[in-house]
VEXDORO-145819 format. One line per field, with one value per residue: residue in three letters; x, y, z of N, C-alpha, C in turn; residue number from 0. Coordinates in Angstrom, 2 decimals, padded with zeros to 5 digits. Each point is the difference from the previous one (the first is absolute). Layout:
<logus>
residuo: [ALA ...]
neast: [X ...]
nnorth: [Y ...]
nup: [Z ...]
caeast: [X ...]
canorth: [Y ...]
caup: [Z ...]
ceast: [X ...]
cnorth: [Y ...]
cup: [Z ...]
num: [NUM ...]
</logus>
This chain:
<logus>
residuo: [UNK UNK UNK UNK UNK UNK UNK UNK UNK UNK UNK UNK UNK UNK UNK UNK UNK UNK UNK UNK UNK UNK UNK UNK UNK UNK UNK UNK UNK UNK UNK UNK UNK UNK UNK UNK UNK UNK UNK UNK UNK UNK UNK UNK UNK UNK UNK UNK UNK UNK UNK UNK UNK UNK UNK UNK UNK UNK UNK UNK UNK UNK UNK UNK UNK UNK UNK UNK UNK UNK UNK UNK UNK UNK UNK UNK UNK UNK UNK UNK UNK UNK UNK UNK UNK UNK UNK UNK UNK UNK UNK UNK UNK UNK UNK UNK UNK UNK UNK UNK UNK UNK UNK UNK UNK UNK UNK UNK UNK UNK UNK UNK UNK UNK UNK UNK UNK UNK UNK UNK UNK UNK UNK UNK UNK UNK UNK UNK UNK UNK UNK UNK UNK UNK UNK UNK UNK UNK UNK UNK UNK UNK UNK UNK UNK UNK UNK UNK UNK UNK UNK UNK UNK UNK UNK UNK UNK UNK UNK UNK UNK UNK UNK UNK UNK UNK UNK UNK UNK]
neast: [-099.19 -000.55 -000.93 000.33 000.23 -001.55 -000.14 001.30 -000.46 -000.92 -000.05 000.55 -000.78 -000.17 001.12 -000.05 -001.29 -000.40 001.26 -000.73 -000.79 000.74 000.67 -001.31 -000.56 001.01 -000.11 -000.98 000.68 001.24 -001.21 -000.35 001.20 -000.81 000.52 000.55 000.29 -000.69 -001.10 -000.01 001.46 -000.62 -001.19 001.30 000.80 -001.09 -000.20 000.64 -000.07 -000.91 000.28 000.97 -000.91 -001.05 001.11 001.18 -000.94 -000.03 -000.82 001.20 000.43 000.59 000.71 -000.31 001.03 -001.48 001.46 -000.13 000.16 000.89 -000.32 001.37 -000.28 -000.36 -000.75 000.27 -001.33 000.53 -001.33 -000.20 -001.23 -000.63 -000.89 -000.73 -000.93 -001.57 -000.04 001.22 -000.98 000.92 001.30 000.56 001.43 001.57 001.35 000.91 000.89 001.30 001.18 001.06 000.31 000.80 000.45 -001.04 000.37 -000.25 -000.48 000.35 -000.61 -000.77 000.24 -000.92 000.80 -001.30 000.40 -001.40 000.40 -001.70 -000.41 -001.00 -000.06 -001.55 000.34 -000.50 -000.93 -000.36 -001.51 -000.15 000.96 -000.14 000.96 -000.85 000.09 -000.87 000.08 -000.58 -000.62 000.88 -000.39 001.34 000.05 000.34 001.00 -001.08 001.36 -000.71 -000.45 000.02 000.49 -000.56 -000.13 -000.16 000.53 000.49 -001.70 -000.43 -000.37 001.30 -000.30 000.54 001.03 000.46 000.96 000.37 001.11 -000.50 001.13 -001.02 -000.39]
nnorth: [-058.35 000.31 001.44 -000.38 -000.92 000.08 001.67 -000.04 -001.24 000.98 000.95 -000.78 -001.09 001.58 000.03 -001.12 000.31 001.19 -001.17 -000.78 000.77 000.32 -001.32 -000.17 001.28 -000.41 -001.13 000.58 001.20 -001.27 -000.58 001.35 000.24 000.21 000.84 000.35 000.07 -001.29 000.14 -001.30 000.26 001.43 -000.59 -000.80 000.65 000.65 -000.70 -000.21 001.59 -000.27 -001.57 000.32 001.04 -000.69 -000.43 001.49 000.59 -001.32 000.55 -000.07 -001.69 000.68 -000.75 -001.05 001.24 000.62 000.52 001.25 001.20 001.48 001.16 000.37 000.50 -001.17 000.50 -001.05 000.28 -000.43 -000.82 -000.56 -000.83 000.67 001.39 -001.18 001.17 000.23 001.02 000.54 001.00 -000.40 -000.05 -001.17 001.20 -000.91 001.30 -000.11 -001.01 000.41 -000.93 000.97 -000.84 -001.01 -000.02 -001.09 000.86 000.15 000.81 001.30 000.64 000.13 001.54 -000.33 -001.23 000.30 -001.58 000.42 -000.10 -000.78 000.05 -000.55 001.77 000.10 -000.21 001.20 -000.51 000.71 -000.08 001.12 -000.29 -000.96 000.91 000.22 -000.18 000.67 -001.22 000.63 -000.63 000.27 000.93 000.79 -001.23 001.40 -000.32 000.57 000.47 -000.63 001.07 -001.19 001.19 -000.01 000.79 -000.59 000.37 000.98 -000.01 -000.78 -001.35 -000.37 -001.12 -000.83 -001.02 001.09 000.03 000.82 001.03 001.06 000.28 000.32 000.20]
nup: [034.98 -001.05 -000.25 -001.15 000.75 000.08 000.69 000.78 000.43 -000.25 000.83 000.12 -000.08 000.53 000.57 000.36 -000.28 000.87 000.98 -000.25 000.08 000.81 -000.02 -000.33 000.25 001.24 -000.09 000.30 000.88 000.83 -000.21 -000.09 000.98 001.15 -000.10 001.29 001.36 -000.40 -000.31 -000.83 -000.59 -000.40 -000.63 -000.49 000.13 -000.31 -000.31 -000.72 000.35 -000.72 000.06 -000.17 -000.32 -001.01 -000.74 -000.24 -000.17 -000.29 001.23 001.01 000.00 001.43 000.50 001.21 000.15 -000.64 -001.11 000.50 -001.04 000.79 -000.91 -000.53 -001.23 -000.23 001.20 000.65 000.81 000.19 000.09 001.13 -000.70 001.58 -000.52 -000.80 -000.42 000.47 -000.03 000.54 000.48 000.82 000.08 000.88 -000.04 000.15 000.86 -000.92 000.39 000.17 -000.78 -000.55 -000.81 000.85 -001.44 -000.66 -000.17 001.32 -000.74 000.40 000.66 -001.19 000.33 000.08 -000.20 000.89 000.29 000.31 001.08 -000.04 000.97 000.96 000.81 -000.62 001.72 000.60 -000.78 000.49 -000.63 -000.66 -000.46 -000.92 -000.49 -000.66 -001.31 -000.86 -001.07 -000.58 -000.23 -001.13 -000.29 000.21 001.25 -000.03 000.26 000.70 000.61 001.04 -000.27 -001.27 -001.13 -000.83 000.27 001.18 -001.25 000.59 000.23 -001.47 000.44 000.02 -000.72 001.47 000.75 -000.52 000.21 -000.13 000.33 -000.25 -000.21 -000.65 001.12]
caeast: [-001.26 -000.98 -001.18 -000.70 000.49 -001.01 000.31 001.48 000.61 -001.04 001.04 001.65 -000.24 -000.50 001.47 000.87 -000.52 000.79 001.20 000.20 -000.40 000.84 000.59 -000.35 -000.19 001.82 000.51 -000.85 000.86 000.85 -000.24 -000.74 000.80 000.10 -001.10 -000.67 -001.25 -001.40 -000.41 -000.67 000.49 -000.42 -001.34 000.22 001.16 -000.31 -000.67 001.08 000.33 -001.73 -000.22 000.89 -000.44 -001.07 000.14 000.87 -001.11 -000.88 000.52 001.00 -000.88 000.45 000.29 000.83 001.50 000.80 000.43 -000.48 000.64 -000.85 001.06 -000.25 001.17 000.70 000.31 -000.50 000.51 -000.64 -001.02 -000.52 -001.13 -000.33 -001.56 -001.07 -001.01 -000.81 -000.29 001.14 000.74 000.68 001.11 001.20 001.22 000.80 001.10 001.00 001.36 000.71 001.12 000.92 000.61 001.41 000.27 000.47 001.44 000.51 000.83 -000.71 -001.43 000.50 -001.35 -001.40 -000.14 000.49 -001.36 -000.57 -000.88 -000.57 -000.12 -000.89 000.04 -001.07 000.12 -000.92 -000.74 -001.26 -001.12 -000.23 001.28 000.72 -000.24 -000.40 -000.84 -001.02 -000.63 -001.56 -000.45 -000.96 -001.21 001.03 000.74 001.57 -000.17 000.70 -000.03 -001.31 -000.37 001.03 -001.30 000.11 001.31 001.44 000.56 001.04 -000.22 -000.42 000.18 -000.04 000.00 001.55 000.42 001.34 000.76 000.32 000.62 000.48 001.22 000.13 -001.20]
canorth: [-000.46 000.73 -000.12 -000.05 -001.37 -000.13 000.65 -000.01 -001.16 -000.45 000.91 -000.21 -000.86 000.26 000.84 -001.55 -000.31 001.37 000.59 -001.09 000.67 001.09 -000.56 -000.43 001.10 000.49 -001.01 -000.23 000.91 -000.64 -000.83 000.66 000.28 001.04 000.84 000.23 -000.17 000.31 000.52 -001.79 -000.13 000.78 -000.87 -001.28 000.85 000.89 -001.94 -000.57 001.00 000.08 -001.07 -000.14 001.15 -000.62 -000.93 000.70 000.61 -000.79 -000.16 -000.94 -000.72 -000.31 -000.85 -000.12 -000.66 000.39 000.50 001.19 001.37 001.36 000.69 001.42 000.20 -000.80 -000.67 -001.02 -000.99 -001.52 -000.28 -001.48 -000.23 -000.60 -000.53 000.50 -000.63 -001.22 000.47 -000.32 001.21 000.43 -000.38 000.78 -000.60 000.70 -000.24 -000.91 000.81 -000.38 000.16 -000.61 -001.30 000.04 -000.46 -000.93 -000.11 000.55 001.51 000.87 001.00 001.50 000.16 -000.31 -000.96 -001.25 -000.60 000.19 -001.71 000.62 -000.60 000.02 000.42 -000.35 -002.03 -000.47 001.03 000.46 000.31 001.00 000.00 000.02 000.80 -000.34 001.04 -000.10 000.25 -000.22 000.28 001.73 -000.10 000.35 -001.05 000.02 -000.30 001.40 000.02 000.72 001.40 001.00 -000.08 -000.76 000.75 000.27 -001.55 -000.24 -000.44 -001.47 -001.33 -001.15 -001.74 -000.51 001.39 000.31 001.77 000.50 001.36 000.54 000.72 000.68 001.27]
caup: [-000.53 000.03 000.97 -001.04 -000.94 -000.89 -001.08 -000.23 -000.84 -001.18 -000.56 -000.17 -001.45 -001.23 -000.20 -000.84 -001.04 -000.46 -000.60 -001.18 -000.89 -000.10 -000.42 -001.04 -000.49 -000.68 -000.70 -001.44 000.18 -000.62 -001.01 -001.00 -000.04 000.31 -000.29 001.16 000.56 -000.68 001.02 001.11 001.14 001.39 001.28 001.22 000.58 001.15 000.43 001.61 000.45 001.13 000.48 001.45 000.79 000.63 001.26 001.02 000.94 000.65 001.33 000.65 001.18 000.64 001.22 001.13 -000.49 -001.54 000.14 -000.95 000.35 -000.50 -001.04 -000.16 -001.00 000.06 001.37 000.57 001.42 000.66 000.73 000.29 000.26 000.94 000.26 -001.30 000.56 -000.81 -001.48 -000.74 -000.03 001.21 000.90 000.94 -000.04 000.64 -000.88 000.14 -000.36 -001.22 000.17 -000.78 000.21 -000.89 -001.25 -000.31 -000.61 001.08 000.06 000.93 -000.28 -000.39 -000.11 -001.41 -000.36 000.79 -000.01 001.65 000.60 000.92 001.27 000.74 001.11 000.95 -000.59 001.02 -000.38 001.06 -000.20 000.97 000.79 -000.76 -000.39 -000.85 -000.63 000.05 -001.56 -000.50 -001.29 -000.31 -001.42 -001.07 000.16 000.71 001.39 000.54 001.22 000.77 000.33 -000.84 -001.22 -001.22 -001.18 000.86 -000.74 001.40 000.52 -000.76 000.59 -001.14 000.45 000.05 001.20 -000.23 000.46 -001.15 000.07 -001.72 000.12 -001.27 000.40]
ceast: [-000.87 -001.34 -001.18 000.86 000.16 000.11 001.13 000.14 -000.88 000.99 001.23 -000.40 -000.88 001.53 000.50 -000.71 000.39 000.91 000.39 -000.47 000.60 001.30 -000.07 000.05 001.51 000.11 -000.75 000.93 000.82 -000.13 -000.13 001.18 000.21 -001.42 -001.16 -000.89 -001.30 -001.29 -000.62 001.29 000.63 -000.97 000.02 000.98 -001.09 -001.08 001.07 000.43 -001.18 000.02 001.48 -000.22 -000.57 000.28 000.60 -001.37 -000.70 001.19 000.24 -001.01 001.08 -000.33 000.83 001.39 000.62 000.84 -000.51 001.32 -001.31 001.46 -000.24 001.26 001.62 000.57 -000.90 000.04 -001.28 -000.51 -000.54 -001.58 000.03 -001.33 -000.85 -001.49 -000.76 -000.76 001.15 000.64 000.32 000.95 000.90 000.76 001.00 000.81 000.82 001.31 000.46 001.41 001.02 000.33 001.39 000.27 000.33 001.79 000.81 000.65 -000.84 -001.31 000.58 -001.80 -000.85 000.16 000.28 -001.73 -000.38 -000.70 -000.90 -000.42 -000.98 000.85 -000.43 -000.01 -001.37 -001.14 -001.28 -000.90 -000.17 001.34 001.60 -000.27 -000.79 -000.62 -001.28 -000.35 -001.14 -000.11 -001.22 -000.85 000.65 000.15 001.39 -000.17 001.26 -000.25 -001.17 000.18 000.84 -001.37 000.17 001.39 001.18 000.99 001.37 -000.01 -000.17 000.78 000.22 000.49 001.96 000.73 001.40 000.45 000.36 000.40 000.32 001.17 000.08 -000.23 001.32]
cnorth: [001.23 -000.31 -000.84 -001.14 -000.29 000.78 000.09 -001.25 000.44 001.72 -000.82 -000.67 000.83 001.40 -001.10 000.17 001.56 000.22 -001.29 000.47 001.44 -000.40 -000.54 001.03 000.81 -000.96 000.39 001.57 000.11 -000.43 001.18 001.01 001.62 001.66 000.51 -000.67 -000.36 000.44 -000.92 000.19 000.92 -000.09 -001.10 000.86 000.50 -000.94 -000.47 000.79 -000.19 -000.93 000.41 000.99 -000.51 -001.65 000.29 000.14 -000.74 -000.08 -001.25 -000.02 -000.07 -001.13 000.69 -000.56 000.29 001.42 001.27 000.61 000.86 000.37 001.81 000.47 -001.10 -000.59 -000.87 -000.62 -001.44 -000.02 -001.44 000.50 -000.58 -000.51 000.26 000.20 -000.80 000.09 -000.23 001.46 001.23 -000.83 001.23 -000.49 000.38 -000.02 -001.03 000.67 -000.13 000.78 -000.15 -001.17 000.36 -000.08 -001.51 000.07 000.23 001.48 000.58 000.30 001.27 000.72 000.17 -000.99 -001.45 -000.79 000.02 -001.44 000.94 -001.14 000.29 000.40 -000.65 -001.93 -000.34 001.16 000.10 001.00 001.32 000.53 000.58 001.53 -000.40 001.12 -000.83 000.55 -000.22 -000.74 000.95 -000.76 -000.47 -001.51 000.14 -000.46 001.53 000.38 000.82 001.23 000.91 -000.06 -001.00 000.19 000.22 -001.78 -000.47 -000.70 -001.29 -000.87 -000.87 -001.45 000.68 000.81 000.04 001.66 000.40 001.64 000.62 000.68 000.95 001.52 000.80]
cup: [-000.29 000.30 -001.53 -000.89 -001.62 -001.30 -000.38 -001.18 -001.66 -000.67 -000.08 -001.37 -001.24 -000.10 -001.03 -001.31 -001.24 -000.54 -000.79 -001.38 -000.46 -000.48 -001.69 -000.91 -000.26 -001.04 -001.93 -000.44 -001.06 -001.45 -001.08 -000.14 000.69 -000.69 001.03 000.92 000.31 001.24 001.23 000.54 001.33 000.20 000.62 000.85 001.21 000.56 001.07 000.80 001.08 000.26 001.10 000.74 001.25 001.20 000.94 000.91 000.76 001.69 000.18 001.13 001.21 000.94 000.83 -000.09 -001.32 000.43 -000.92 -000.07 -000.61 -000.60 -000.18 -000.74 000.24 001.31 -000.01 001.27 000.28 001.15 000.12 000.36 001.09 000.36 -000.99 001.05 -000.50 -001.57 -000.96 -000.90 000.72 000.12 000.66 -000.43 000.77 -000.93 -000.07 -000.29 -001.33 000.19 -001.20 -000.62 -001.10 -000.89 -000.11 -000.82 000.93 -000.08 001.24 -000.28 -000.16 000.31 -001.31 -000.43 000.96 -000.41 001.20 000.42 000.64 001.29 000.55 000.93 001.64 -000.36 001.41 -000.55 001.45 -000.39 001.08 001.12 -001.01 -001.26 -001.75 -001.18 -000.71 -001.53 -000.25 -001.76 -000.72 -000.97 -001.47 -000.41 000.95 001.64 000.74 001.58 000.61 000.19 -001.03 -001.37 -000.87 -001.09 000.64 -000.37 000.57 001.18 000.36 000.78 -001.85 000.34 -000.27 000.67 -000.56 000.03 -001.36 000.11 -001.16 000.53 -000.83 000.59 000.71]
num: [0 1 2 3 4 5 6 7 8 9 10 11 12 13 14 15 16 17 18 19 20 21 22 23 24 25 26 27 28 29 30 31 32 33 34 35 36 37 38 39 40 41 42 43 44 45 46 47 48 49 50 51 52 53 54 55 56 57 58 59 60 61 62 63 64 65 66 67 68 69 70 71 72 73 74 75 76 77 78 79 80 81 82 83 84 85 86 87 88 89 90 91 92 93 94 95 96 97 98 99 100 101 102 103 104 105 106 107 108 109 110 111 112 113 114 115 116 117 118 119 120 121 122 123 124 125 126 127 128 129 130 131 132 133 134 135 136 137 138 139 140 141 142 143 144 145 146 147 148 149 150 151 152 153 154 155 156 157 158 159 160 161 162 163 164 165 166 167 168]
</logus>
């Protein structure tokens, strides 16, 4: 859920209307038979570029139980929302696991290409007990781990808990 409903649903119906019109504008393209580019249609082009900018930016509303990850050149690890506070920008999180899973075709795991299950580690969560970290929401909108900067994007909390290993490195 995000933190701006409102503005999300009125940006999404004016992307539908952009790229209907960006549609109209290939089609009249087609019709004249080519001869470049015109320039309405790199001003609807960089129109829908700023409307998904702009709804990418609008901050994620966490709950209790939603699943996050943080990321870093294509790693990914997973996190369960344990505690929102009352403002609603601050949570805790813990880790969670995650594990291999087999090939629906039944072949082996080879390494880099396995699908990862992730799992709730922690199944008895305890307030002040239990090990936990601690995201803020910035100014930016990002949601970033406590005592880290703004520009530390490694750092970033995003909506959905899934693993993800680059093998590439």
């Amino acid at each position: 859920m995000c933190m701006n409903p409102e503005l999300k649903a009125e940006l999404e119906a004016n992307l539908v209307n952009v790229r209907k019109l960006i549609e109209d504008e290939c089609e009249v393209y087609r019709q004249i038979g080519g001869g470049g580019v015109t320039e309405k249609f790199r001003t609807l082009m960089d129109e829908e570029r700023s409307i998904k900018q702009q709804i990418e930016d609008i901050p994620h509303k966490f709950e209790i139980g939603d699943g996050a990850h943080s990321g870093n050149n294509g790693d990914c690890y997973p996190f369960r929302v344990v505690e929102v506070s009352k403002s609603g920008k601050s949570i805790k999180v813990v880790h969670m696991g995650h594990r291999a899973v087999k090939p629906e075709d039944g072949s082996e795991l080879q390494c880099g290409h396995q699908s990862w299950e992730v799992y709730d580690e922690v199944t008895d969560y305890v307030s002040g007990v239990t090990s936990t970290a601690t995201y803020t929401l910035r100014k930016n909108g990002k949601w970033i781990r406590e005592g880290c900067g703004l520009k530390d994007y490694w750092m970033a909390l995003h909506p959905g808990a899934l693993y993800r290993y680059n093998w590439e490195f």
